[in-house]
C-alpha positions as CSV (number, residue, x, y, z in Angstrom):
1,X,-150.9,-39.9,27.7
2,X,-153.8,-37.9,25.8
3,X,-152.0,-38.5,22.7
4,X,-152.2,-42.2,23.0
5,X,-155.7,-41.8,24.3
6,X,-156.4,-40.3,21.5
7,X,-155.0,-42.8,18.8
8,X,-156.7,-45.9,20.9
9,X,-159.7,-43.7,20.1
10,X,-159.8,-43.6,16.9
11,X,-158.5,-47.1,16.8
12,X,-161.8,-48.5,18.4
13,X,-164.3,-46.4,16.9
14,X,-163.1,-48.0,13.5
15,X,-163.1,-51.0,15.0
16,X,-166.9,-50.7,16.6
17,X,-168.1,-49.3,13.3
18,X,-167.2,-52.1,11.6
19,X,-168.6,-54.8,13.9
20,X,-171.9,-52.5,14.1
21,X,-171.9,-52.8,10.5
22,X,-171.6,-56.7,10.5
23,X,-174.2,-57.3,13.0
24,X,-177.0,-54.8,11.5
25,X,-177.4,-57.3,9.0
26,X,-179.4,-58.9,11.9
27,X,-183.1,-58.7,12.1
28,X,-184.1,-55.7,12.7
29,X,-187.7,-56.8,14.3
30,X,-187.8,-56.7,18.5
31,X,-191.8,-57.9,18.8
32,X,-191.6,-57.7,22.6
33,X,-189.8,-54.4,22.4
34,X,-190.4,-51.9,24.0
35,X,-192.1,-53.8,26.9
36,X,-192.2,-50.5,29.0
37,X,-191.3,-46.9,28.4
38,X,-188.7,-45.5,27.2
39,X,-186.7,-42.7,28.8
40,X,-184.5,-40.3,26.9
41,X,-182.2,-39.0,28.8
42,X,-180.7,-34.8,28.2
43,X,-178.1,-33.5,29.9
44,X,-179.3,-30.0,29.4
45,X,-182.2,-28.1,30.8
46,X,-185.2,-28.0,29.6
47,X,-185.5,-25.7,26.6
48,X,-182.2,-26.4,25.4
49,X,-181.1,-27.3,22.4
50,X,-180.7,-30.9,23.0
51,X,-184.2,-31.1,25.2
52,X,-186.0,-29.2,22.3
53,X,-184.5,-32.3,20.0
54,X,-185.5,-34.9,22.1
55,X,-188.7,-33.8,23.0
56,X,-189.6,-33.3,19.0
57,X,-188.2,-36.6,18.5
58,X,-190.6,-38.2,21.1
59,X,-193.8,-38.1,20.7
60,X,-193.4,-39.4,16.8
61,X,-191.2,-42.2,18.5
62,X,-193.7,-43.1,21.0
63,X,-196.3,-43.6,18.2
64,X,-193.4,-45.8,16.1
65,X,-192.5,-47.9,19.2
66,X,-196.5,-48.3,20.6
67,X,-194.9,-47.4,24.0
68,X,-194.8,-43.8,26.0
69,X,-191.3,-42.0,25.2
70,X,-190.4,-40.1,28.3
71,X,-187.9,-36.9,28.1
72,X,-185.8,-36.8,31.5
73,X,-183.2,-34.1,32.0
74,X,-180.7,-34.5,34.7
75,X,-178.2,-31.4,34.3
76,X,-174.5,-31.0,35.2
77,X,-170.9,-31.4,34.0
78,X,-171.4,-30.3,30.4
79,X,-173.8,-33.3,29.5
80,X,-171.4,-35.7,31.2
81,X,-174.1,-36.6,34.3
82,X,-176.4,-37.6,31.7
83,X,-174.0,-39.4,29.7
84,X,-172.6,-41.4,32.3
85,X,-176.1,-42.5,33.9
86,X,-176.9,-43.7,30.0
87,X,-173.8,-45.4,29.8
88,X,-174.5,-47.7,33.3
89,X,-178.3,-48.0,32.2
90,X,-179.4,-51.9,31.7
91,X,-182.8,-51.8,31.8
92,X,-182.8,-51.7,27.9
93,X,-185.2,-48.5,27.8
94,X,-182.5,-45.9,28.5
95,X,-181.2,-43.9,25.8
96,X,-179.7,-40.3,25.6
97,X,-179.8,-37.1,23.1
98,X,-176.5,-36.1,23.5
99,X,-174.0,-33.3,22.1
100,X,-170.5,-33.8,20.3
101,X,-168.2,-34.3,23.7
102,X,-170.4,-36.5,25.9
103,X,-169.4,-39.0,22.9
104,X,-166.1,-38.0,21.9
105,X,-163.7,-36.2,23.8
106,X,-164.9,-36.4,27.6
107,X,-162.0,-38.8,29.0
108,X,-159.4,-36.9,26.6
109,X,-160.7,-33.8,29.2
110,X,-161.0,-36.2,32.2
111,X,-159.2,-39.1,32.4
112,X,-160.9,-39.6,36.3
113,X,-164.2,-39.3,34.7
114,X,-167.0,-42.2,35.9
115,X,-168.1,-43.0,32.1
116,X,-165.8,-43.7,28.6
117,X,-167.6,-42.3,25.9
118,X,-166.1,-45.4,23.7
119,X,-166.4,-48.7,25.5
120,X,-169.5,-47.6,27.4
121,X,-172.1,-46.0,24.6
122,X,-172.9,-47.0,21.7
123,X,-173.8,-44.7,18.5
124,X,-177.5,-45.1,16.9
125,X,-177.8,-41.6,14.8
126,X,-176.6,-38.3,14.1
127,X,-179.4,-36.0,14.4
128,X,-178.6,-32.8,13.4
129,X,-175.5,-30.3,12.8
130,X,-174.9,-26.7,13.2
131,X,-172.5,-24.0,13.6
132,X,-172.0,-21.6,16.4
133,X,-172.3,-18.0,16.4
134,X,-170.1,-15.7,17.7
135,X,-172.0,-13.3,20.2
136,X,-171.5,-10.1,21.7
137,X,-174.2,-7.7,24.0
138,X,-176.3,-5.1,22.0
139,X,-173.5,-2.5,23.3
140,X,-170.4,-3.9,22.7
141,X,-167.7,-2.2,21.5
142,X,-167.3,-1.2,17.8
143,X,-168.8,-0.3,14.9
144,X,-168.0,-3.5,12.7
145,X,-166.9,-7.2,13.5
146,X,-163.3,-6.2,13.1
147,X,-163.7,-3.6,15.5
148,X,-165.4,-5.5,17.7
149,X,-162.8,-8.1,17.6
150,X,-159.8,-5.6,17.9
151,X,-161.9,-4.2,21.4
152,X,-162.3,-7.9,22.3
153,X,-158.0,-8.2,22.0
154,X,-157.4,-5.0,23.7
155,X,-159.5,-5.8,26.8
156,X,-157.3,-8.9,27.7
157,X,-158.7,-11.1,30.7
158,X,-161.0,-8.1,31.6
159,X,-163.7,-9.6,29.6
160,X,-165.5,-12.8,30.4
161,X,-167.0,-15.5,27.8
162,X,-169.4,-18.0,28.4
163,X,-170.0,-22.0,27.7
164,X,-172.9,-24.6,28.3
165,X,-169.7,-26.7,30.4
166,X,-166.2,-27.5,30.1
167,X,-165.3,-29.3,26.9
168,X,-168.5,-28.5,25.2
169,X,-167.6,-26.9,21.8
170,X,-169.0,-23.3,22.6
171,X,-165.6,-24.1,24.9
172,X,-163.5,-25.4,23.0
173,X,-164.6,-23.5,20.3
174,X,-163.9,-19.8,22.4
175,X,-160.2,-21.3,23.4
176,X,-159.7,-21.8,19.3
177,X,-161.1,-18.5,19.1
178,X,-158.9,-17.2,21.5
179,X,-155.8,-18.6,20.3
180,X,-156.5,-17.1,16.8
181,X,-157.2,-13.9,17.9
182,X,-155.1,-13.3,20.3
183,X,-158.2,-12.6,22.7
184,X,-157.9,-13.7,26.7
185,X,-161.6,-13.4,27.9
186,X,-162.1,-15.6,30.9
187,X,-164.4,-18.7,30.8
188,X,-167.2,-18.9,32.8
189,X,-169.4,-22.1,32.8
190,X,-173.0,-22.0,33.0
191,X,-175.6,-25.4,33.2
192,X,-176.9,-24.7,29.4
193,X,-177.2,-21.9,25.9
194,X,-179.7,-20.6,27.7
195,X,-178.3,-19.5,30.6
196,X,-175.2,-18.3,28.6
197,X,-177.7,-15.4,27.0
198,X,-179.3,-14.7,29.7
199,X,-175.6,-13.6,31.4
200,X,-175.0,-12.1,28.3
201,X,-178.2,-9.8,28.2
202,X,-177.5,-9.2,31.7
203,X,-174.1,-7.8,31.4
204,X,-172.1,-10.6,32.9
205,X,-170.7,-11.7,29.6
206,X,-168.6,-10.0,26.9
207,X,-168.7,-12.9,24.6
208,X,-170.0,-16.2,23.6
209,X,-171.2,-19.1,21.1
210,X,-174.7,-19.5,20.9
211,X,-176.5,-22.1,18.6
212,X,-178.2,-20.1,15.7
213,X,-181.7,-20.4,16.6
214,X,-181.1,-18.8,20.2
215,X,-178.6,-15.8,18.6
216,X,-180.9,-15.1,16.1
217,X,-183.9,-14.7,19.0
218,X,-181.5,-12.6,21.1
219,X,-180.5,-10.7,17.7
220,X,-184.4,-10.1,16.5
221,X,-185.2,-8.9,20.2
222,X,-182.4,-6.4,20.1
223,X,-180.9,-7.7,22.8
224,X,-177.7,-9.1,21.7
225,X,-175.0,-9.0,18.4
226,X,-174.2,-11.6,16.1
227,X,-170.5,-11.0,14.5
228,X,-170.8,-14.4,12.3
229,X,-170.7,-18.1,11.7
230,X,-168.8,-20.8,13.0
231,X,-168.5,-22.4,9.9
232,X,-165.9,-21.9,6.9
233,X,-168.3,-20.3,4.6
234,X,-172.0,-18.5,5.1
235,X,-175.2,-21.2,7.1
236,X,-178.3,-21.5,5.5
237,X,-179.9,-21.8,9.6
238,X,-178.0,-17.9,9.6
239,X,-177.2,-16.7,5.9
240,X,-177.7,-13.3,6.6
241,X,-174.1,-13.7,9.0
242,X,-170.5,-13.7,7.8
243,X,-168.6,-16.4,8.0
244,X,-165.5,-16.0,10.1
245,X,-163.0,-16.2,7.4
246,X,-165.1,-13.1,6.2
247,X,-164.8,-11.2,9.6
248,X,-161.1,-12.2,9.7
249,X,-160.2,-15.2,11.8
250,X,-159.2,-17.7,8.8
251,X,-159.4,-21.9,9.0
252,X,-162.0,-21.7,11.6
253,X,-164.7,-24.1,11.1
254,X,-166.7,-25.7,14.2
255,X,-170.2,-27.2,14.2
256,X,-171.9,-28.5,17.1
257,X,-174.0,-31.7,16.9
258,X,-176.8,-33.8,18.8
259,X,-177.6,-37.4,18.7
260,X,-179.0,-40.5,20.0
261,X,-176.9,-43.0,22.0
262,X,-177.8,-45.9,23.7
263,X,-175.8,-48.1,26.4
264,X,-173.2,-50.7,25.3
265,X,-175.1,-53.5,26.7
266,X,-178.1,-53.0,24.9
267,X,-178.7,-55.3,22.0
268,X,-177.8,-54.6,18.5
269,X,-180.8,-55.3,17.1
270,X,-182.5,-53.0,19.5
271,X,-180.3,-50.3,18.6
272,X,-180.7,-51.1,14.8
273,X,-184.9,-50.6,15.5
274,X,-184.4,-47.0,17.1
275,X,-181.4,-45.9,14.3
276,X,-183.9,-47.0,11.8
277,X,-187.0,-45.2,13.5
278,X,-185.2,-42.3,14.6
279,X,-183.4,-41.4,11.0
280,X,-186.9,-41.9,9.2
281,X,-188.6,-39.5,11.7
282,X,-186.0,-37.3,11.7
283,X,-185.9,-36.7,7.9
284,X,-189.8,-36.7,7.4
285,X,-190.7,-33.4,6.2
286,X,-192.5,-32.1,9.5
287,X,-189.7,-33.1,11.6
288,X,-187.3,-31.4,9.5
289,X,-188.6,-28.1,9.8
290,X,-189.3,-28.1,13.4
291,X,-185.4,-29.3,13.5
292,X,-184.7,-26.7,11.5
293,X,-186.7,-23.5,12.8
294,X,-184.7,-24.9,16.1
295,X,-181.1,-24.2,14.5
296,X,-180.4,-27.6,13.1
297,X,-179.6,-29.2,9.6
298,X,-181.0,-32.5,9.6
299,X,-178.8,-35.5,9.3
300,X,-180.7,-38.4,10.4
301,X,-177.8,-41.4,10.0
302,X,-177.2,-44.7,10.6
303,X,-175.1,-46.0,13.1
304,X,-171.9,-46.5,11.2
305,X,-172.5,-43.3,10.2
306,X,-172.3,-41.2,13.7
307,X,-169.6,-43.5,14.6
308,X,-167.5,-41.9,11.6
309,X,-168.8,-38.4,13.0
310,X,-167.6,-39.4,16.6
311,X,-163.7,-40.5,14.8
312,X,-163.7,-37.5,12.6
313,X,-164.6,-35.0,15.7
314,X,-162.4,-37.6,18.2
315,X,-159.2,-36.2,16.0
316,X,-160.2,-32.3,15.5
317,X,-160.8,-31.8,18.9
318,X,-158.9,-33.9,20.9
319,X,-156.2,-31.9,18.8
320,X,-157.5,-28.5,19.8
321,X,-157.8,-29.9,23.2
322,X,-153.9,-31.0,23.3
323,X,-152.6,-28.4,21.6
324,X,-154.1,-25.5,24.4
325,X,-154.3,-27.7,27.0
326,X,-157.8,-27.6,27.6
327,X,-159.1,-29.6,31.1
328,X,-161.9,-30.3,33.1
329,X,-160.3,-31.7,36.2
């Protein structure tokens, strides 16, 4: 059943990219939109990654759109809450900053779930990638990285990890981790990042993924470790951290990823206007760096061009997540 999930994914993302790409041709002018505020909606709390994004993104938007932008955050089920109120919005002023699974693989974890990331959202752009870094407390276990991770394999289920929600990639990406390293920590959800270090500093968690901007504020305080990257080679948001080819655990390479999604029933040509405005804002040279200093590389795309993000991460984790049998029911 997943696996056919799976293919009827990426069947209909190709398919929705391609009629986004026929009907952007469209006008792009909306003169009596925005008629009222706008709410962007963050299933994360506040001081997240994904609330630090959209709230960056919304005053400059609010000056774009000559109406307020207004930054809600309603937290739960890995970003899925959020997603799914987004998804039954049809007010045409609801839109949400969302992270890789609320848009790819949350019905591959759920099939019971209340939203379909597919037929009920629509892309508008890719904001910003990074990789993950592998975290440990200030007092783990050995000298190196490769000591670390031989303590990490010896302690079996007696060590715990942490995740911002099932079938998030700091998930998914500890069960890869696991499965390569022959680790068996224990997952233990938490609402956001956030609250993943502050487990971590307080001794609850042996391990974790942490978006670069929060490991390196743990690492500078001295109150966590960074082993390395979750890319295939070195980050320039973290180039002073090895890659995790270089600490040993070959052919891994995760990044997690925010963007902007809107409802299916809103109009094209709405969606067209905020792509537009949020890709230019996105990549002006202000907005970079305060994307940046917060542990993203700025992408800034079209439509078309987060619905090939959503196919290409649709296949590499949906795989992952058939392959070790990862659920959230």
């Amino acid at each position: 059943m997943r696996r056919q999930w799976l293919k009827f994914t990426i069947f209909s993302i190709a398919a929705c990219a391609l009629s986004t790409s026929a009907t952007a041709q469209k006008a792009l002018n909306t003169p009596n939109w925005p008629s009222k505020p706008l709410r962007i909606v963050v299933g994360f709390p506040g001081g997240s990654s994904p609330d630090l994004t959209a709230r960056t993104l919304a005053e400059p938007l609010s000056k774009a759109l000559g109406q307020p932008v207004i930054v809600e955050n309603k937290v739960g089920a890995g970003g899925n809450i959020a997603a799914d109120l987004v998804a039954k919005a049809s007010d045409n002023h609801t839109i949400g900053l969302m992270i890789n699974g609320n848009m790819t693989t949350a019905k591959l974890l759920n099939p019971k779930l209340a939203y379909d990331p597919l037929k009920d959202l629509q892309p508008v752009s890719l904001v910003g990638v990074s990789p993950l870094v592998l975290m440990a407390p200030l007092n783990a276990p050995g000298s190196s990285a490769q000591a670390f991770l031989a303590a990490a394999k010896k302690a079996g289920d007696s060590w715990s990890y942490g995740s911002p929600g099932v079938g998030t990639v700091g998930h998914i990406g500890m069960e890869l981790f696991k499965s390569k390293t022959g680790t068996q920590a224990v997952h233990v959800p938490y609402p956001g990042y956030a609250q993943v270090a502050t487990a971590m500093v307080g001794g609850q968690l042996q391990l974790s993924m942490l978006p670069p901007a929060l490991a390196m504020a743990q690492v500078k305080g001295d109150k966590l470790r960074a082993i390395g990257v979750t890319s295939s080679g070195r980050s320039p948001l973290a180039p002073e951290l090895p890659s995790m080819a270089e600490v040993g655990v070959t052919n891994f390479n995760l990044e997690i990823w925010n963007a902007v999604s809107a409802p299916k029933s809103m109009p094209v040509a709405m969606v067209n206007r905020l792509a537009t405005l949020v890709s230019e804002i996105a990549r002006t040279p202000e907005i970079r760096q305060k994307l940046f200093a917060q542990g993203w590389q700025v992408v800034g795309s079209s439509p078309e061009g987060l619905a090939n993000r959503i196919k290409a991460d649709t296949v590499l984790f949906g795989g992952i997540i058939q392959t070790l049998g990862v659920s959230n029911q």
